[in-house]
DOTI-5398 format. One line per field, with one value per residue (C-alpha): residue number from 1; y, x, z. Coordinates in steps of 0.25 Angstrom, whole numbers. Layout:
BEGIN
k: (NUM|...)
y: (Y|...)
x: (X|...)
z: (Z|...)
//
This chain:
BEGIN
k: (1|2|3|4|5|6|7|8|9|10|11|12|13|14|15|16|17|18|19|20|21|22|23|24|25|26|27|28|29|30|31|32|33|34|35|36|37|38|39|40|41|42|43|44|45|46|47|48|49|50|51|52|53|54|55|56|57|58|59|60|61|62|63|64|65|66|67|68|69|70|71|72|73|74|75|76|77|78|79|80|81|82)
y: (-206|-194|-183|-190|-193|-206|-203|-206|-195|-184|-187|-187|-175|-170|-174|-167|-155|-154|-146|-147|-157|-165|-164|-169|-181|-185|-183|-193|-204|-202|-201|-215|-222|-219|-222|-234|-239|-235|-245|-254|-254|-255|-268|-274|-269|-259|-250|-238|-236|-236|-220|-222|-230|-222|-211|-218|-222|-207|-202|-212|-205|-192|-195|-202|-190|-181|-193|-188|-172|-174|-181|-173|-159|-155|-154|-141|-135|-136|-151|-152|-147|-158)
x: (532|532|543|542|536|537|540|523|520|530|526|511|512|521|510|495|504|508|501|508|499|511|520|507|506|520|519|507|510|525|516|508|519|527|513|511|526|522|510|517|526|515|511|523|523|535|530|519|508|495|496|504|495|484|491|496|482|477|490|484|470|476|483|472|465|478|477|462|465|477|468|458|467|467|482|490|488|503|501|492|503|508)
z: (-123|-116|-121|-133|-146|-154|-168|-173|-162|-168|-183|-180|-174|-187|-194|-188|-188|-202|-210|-226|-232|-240|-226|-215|-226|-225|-208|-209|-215|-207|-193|-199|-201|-188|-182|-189|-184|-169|-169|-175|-163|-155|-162|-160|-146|-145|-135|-134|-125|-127|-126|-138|-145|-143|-150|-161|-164|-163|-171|-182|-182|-182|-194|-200|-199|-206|-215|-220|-218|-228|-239|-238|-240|-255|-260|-261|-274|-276|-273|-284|-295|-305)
//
């Protein structure tokens, strides 16, 4: 994997780096699902290392923990607008 990134590692890091609220939940749920797709290759046993699966399952924390920090921002005022 050296030299380069499989596509859940480039939209994680897409995602802990945004900082528009609206922008950072689209990058999420993009990262989760690329993620999700990864360990699902891992089930089916295409591949990886445990190095890998080690940062997938630490990439999920950490958007566990975006997860929260998005729910618990209040909304833009101009979010708020009907």
């Amino acid at each position: 994997m050296a030299g380069h990134k499989e596509l859940w590692e480039q939209l994680y890091e897409v995602a802990i780096v945004e900082t528009d609220l609206a922008k950072m939940q689209q990058h999420t749920q993009a990262a989760k699902a690329a993620i999700d797709a990864r360990l699902h290759e891992f089930q089916m046993d295409h591949g990886g290392t445990r190095e890998e699966q080690q940062a997938l399952s630490d990439a999920l924390t950490g958007l566990r923990v975006l997860a929260r920090e998005i729910e618990a921002r209040p909304l833009p005022e101009a979010e708020h607008a009907p």
